[in-house]
Backbone as CSV, one residue per row, in Angstrom:
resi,resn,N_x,N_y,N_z,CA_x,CA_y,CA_z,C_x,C_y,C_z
1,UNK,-33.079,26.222,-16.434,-32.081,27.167,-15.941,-32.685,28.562,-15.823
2,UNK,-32.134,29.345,-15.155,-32.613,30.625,-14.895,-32.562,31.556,-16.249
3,UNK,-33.639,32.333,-16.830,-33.799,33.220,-17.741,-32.483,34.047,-18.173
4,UNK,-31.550,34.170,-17.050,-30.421,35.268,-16.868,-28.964,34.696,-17.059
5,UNK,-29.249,33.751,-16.657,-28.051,32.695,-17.022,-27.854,31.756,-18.388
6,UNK,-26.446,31.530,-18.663,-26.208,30.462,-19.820,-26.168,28.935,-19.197
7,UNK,-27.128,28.031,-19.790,-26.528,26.620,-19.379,-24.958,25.966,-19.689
8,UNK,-25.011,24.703,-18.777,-23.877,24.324,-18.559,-23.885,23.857,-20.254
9,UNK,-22.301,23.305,-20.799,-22.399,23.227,-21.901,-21.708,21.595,-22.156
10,UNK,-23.632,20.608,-22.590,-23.170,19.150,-22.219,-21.707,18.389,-23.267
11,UNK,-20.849,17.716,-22.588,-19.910,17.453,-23.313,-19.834,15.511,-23.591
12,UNK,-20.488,15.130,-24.274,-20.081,13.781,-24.237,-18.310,12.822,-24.956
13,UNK,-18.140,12.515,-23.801,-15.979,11.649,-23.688,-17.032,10.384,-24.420
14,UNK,-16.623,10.518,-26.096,-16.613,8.817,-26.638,-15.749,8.845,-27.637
15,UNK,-14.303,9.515,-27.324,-13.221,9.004,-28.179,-12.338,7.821,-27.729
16,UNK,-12.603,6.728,-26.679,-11.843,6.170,-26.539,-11.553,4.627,-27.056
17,UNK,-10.947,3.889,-27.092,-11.146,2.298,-27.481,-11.243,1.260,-27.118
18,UNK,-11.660,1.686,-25.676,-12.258,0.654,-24.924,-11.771,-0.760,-25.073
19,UNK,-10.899,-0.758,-24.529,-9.723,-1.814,-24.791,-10.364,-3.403,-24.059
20,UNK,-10.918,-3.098,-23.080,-11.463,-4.395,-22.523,-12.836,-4.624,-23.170
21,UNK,-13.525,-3.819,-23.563,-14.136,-4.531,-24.430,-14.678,-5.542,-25.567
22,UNK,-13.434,-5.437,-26.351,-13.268,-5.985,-27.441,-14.370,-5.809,-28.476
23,UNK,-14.131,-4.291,-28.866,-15.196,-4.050,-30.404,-15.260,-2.863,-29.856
24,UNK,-15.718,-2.171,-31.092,-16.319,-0.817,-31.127,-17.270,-0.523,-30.435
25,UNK,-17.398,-0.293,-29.072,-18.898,-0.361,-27.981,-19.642,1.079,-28.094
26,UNK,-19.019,2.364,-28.844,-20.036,2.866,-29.428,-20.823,2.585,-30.681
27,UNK,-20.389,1.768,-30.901,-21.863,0.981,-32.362,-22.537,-0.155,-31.487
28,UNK,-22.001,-0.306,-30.145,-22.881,-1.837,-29.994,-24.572,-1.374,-29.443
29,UNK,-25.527,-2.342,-30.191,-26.418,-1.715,-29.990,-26.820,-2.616,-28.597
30,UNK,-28.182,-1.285,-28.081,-29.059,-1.620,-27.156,-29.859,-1.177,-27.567
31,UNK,-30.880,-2.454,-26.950,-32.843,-1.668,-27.616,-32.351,-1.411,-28.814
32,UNK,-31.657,-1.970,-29.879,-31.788,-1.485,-31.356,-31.531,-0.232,-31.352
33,UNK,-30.326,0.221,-31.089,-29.813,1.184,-31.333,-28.324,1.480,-30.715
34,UNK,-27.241,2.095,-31.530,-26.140,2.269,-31.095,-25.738,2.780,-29.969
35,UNK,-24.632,2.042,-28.859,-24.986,2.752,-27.413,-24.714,4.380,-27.378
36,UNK,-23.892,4.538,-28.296,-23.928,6.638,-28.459,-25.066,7.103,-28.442
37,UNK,-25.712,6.642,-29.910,-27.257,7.198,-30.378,-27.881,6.988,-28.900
38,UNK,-28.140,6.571,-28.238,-29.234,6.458,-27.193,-28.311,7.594,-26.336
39,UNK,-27.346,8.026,-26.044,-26.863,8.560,-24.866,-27.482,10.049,-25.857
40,UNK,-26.845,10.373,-27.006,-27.195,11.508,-27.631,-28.830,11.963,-27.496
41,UNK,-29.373,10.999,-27.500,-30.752,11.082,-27.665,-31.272,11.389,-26.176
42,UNK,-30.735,11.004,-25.509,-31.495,11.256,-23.852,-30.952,12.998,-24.039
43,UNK,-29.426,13.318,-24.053,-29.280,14.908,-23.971,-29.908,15.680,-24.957
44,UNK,-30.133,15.104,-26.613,-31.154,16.128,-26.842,-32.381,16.339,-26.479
45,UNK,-33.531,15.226,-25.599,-34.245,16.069,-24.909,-34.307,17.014,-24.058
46,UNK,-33.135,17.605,-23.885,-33.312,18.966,-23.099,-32.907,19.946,-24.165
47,UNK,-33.626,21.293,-23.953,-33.296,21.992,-24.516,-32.137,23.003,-24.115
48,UNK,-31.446,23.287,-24.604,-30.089,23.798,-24.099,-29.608,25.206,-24.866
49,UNK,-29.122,25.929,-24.403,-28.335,27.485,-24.401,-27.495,27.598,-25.737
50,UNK,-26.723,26.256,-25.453,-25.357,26.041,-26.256,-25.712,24.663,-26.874
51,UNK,-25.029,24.314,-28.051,-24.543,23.068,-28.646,-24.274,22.107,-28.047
52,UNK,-24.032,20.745,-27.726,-24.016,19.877,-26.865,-22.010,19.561,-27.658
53,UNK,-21.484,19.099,-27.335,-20.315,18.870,-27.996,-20.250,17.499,-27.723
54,UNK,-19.484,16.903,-29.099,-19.437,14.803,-28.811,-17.822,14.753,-28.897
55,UNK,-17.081,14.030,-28.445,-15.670,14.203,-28.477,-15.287,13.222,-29.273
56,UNK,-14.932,12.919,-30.732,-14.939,11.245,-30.699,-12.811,11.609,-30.907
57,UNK,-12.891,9.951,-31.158,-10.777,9.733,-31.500,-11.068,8.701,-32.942
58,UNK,-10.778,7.769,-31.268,-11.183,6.364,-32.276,-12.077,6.057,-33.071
59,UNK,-11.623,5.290,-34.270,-12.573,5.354,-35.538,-13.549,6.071,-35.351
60,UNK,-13.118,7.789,-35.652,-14.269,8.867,-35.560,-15.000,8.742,-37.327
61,UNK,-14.452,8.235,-38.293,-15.166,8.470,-39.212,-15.964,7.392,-38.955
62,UNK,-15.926,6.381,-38.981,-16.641,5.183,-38.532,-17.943,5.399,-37.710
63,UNK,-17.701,6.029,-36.731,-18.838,6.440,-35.937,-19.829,7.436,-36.343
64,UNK,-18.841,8.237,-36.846,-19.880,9.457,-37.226,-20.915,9.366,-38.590
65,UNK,-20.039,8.018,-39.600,-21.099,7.345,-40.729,-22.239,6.879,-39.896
66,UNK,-22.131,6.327,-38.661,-23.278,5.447,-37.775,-24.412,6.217,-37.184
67,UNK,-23.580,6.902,-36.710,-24.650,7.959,-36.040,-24.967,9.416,-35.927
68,UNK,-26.505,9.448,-36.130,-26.735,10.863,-36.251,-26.315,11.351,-34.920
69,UNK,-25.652,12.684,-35.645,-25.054,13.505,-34.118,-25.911,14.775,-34.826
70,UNK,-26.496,14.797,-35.127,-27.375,16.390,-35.485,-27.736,17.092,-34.215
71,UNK,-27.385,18.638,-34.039,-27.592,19.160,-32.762,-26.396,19.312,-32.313
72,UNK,-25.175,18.154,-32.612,-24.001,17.816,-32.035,-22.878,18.947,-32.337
73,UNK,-21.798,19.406,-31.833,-20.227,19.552,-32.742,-19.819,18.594,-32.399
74,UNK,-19.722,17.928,-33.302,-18.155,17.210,-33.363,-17.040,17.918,-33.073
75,UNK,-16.489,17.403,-31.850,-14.713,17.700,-31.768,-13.883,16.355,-31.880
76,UNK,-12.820,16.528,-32.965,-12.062,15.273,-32.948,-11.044,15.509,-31.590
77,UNK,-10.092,14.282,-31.235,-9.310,14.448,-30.586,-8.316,13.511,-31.203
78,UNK,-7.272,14.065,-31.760,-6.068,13.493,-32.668,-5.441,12.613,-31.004
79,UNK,-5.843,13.297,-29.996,-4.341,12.774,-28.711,-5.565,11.429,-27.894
80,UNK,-6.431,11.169,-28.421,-7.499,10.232,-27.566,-6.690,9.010,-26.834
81,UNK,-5.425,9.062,-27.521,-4.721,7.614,-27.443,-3.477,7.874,-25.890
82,UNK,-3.813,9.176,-25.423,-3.255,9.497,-24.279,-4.312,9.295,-23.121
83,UNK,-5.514,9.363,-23.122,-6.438,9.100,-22.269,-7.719,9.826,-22.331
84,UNK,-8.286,9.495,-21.140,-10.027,10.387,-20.871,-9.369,11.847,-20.860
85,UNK,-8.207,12.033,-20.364,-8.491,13.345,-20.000,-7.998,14.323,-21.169
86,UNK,-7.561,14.086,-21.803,-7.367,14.808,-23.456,-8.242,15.025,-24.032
87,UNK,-9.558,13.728,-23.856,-11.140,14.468,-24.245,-12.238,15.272,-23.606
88,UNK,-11.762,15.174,-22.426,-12.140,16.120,-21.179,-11.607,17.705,-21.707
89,UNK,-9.972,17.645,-21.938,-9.565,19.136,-21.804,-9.928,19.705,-23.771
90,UNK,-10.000,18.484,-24.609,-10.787,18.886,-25.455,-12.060,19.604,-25.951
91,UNK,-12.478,18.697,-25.173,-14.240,19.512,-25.001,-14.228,20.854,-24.272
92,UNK,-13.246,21.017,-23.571,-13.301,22.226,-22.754,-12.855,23.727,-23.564
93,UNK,-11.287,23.218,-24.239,-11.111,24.084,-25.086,-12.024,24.378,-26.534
94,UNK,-12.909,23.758,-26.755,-13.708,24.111,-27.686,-15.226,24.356,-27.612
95,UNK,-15.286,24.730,-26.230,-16.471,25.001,-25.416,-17.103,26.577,-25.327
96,UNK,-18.081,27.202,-25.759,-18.099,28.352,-25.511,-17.709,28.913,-24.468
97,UNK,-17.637,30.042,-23.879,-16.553,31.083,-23.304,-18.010,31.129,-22.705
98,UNK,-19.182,31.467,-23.100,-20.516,31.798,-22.322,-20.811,30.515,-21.624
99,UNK,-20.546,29.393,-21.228,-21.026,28.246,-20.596,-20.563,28.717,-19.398
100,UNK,-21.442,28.567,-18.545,-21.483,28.679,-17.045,-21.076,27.431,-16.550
101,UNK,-20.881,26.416,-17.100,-20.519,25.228,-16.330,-20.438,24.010,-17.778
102,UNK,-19.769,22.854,-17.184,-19.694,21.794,-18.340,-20.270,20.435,-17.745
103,UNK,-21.074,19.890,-18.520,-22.141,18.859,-18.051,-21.385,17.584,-18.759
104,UNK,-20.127,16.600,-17.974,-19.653,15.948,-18.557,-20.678,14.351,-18.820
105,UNK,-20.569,13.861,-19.714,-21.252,12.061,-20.562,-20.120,11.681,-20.912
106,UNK,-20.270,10.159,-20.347,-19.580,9.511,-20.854,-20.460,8.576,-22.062
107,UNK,-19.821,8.166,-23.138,-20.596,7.203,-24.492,-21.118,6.073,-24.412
108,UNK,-20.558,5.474,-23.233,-20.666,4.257,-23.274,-22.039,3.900,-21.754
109,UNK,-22.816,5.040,-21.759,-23.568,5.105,-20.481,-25.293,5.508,-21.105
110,UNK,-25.805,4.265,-21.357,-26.810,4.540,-22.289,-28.075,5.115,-21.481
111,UNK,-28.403,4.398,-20.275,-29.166,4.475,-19.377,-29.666,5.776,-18.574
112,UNK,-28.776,6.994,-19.186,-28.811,8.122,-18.169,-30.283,8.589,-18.721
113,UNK,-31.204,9.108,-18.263,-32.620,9.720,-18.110,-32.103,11.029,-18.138
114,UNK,-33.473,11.822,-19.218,-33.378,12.993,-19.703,-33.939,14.000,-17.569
115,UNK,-34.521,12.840,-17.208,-35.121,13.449,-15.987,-33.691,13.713,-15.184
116,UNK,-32.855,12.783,-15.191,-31.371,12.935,-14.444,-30.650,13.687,-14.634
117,UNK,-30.951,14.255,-16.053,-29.981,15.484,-16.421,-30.721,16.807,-15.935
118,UNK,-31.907,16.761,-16.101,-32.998,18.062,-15.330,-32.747,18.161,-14.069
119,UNK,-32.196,17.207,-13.009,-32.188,17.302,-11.854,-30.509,17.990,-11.466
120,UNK,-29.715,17.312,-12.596,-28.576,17.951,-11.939,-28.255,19.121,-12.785
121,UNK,-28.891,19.688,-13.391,-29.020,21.093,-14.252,-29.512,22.177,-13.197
122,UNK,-30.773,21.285,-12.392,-31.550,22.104,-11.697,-30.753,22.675,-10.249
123,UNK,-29.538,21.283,-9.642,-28.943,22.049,-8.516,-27.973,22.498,-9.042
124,UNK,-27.170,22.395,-10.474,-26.281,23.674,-10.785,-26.820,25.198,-10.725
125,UNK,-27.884,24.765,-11.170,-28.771,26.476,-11.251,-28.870,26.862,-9.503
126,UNK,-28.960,25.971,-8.790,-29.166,26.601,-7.353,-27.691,26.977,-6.537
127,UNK,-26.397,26.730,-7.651,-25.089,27.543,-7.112,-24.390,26.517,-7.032
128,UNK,-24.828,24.754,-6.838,-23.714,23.998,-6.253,-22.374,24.246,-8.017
129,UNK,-21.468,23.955,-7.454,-20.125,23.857,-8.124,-19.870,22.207,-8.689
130,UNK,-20.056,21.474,-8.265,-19.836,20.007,-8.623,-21.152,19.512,-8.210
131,UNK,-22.093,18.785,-8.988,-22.924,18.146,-8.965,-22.918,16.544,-9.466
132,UNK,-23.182,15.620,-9.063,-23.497,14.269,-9.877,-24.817,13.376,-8.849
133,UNK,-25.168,12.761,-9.931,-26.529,11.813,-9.360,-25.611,10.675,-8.570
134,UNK,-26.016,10.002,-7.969,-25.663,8.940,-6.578,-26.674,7.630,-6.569
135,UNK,-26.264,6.464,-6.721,-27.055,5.167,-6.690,-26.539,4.605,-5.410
136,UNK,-27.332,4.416,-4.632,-26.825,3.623,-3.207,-25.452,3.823,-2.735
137,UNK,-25.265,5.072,-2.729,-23.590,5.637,-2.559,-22.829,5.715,-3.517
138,UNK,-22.764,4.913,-4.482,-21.898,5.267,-5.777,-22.069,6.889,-6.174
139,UNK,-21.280,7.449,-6.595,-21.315,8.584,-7.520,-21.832,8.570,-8.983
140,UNK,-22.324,8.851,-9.844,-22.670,8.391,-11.142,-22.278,9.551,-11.975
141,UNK,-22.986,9.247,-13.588,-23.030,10.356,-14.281,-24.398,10.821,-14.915
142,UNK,-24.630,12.050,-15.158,-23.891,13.165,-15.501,-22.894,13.803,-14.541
143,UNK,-21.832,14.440,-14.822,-21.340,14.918,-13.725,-21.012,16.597,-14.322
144,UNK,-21.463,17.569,-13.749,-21.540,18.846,-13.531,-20.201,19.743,-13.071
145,UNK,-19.754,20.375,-13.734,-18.336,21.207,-12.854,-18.392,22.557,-13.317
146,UNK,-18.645,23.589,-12.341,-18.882,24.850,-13.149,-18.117,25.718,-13.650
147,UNK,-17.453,26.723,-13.847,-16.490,27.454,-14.922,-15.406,27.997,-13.756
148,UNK,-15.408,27.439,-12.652,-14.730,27.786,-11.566,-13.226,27.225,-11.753
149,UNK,-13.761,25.572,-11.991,-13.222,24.826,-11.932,-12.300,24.239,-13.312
150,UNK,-12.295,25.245,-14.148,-11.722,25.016,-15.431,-10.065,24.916,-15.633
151,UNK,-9.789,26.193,-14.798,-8.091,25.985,-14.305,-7.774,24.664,-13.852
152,UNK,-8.624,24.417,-12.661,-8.076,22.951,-12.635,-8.274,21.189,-13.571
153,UNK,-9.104,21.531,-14.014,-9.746,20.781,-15.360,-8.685,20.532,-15.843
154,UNK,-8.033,21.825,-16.732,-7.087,21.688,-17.629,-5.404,21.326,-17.575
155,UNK,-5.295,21.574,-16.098,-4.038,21.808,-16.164,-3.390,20.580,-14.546
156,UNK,-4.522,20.483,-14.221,-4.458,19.225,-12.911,-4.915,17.874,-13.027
157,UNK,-5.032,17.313,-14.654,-5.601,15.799,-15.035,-4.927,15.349,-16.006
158,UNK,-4.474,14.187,-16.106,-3.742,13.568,-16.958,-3.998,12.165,-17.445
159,UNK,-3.600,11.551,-18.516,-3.693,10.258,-18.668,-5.145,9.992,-19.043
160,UNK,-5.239,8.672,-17.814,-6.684,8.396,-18.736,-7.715,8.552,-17.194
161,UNK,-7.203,10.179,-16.514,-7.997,10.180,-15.257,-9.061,11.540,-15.588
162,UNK,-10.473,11.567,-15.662,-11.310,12.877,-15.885,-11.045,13.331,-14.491
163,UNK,-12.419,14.222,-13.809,-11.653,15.014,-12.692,-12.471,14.355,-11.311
164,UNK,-12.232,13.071,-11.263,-11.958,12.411,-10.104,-11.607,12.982,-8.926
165,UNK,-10.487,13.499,-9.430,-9.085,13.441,-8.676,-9.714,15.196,-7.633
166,UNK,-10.394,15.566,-8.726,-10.665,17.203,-8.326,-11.774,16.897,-7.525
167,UNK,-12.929,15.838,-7.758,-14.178,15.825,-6.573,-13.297,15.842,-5.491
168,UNK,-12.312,14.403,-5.409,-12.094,13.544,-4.053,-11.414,15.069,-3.215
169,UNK,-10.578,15.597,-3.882,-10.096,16.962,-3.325,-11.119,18.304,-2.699
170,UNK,-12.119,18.021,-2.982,-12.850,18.779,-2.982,-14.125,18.304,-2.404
171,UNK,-14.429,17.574,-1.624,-15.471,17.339,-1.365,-17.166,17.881,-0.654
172,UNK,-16.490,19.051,-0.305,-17.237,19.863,0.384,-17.950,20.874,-0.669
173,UNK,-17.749,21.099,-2.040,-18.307,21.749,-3.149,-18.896,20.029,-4.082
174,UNK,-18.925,19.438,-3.218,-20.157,18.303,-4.088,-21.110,18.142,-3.676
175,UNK,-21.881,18.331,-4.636,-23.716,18.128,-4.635,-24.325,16.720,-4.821
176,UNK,-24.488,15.302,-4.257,-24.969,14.246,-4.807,-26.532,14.268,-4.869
177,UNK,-26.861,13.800,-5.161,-28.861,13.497,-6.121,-29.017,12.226,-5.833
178,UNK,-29.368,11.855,-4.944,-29.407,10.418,-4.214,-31.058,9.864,-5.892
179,UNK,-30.507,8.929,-6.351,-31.824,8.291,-7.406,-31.657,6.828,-7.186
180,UNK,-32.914,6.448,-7.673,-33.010,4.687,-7.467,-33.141,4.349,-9.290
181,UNK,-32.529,5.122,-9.997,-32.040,4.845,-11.371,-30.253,4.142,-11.840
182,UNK,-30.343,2.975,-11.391,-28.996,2.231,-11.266,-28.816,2.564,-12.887
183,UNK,-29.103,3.303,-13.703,-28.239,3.585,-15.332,-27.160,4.889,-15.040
184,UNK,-27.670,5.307,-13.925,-26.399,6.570,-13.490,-24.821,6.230,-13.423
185,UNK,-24.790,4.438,-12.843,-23.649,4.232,-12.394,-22.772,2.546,-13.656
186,UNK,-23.739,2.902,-14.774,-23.817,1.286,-15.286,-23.014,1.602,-17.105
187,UNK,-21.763,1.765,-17.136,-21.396,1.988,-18.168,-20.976,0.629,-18.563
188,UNK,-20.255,0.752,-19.694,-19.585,-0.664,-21.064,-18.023,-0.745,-20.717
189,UNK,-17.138,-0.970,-19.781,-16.105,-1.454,-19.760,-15.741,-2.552,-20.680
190,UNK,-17.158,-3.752,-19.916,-16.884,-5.269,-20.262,-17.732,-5.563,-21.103
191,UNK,-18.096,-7.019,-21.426,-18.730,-7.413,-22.699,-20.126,-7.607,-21.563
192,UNK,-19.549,-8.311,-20.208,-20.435,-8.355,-18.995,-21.337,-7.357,-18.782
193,UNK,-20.899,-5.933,-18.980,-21.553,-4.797,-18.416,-22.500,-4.899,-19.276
194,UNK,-22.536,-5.031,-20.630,-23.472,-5.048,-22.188,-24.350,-6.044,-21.690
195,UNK,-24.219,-7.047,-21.183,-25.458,-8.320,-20.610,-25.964,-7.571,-19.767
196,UNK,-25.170,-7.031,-18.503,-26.132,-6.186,-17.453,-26.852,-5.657,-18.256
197,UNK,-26.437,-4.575,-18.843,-27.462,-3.835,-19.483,-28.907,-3.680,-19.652
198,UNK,-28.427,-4.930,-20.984,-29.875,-4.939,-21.307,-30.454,-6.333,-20.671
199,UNK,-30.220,-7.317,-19.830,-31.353,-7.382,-18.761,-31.622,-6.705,-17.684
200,UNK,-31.012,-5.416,-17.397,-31.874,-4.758,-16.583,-32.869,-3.798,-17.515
201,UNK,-32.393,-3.784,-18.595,-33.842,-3.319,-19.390,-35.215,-4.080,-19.248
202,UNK,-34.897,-4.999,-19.335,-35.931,-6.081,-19.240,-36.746,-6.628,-18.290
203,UNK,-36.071,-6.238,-17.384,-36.360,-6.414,-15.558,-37.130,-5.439,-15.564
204,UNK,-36.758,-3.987,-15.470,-37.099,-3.155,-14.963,-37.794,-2.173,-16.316
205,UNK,-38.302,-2.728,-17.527,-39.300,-2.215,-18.229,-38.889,-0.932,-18.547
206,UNK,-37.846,-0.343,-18.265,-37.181,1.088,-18.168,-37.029,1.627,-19.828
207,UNK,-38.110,2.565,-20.245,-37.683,3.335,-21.737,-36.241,4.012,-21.355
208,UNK,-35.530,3.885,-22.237,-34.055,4.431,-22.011,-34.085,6.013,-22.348
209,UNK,-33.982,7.340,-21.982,-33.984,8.680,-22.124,-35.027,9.212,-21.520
210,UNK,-36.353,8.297,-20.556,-37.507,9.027,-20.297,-36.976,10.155,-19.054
């Protein structure tokens, strides 16, 4: 980021309970390790302005015995059981006032590359307003929204919708990062997605955070 500026301030959404899953899918491991711990671990290789913030709900003590969040704040979210977007406007309200922008993670997205987050850090720094990486047209994550967009963050999302709703509205302030890194678009809904996973680890020899 530019010398003059504050970075965006990364927020990882893993308070939820992932209902189709069946189990706690932030303890399920990949590569021997909990799928949080690996997402945490790709964002602390960057070095950052601000604190990274982790949002947990569900069995937050549980998780937080599991995994080191050092580097992290913890923000609980007592309302997780209303949706994504209570941990969205969570992270926001407990976000420094100096963040130029909020670099949203989701928990359950182990695959994201510390290089993927450099790239969409790098076109926030060049002015775009909404940034996210792109796999063969999909949209992916990290996804980028800068301090513009906070009014509507907070007060235009509900339930269990993050700000979707604000790209599709907006499309002309989105930045996509066209990558041939299919972990941009490959989160843990299903027990299925956890098999994808990790044979595309295996396929594709891929260290998870490089």
């Amino acid at each position: 980021m530019n010398s003059n500026s504050t970075d965006p301030i990364p927020i990882v959404l893993a308070a939820g309970k992932g209902e189709r899953f069946e189990g706690l899918k932030q303890l399920t491991e990949v590569d021997g390790e909990p799928v949080l711990q690996l997402v945490l671990q790709s964002i602390s290789k960057i070095d950052w302005d601000l604190s990274p913030l982790l949002v947990l709900g569900h069995e937050k003590e549980r998780i937080k015995n599991a995994v080191d969040t050092c580097g992290f704040k913890v923000i609980e979210n007592d309302y997780w059981q209303q949706g994504l977007s209570t941990s969205l406007k969570s992270g926001i309200n407990a976000a420094s006032r100096n963040a130029s922008g909020y670099l949203f993670f989701l928990g359950d997205m182990p695959l994201i590359s510390a290089d993927i987050i450099k790239d969409v850090l790098n076109r926030a720094d060049s002015g775009s307003s909404i940034v996210a990486p792109s796999y063969r047209g999909k949209r992916g994550f990290p996804v980028y929204l800068s301090r513009q967009w906070e009014e509507n963050l907070l007060t235009e999302i509900s339930g269990d919708k993050g700000a979707r709703e604000i790209i599709r509205k907006n499309p002309d302030q989105l930045t996509l990062i066209n990558t041939e890194n299919r972990g941009v678009i490959m989160d843990m809904d299903e027990k299925s997605d956890l098999r994808e996973i990790r044979s595309y680890l295996l396929e594709e020899g891929t260290e998870i955070g490089v």
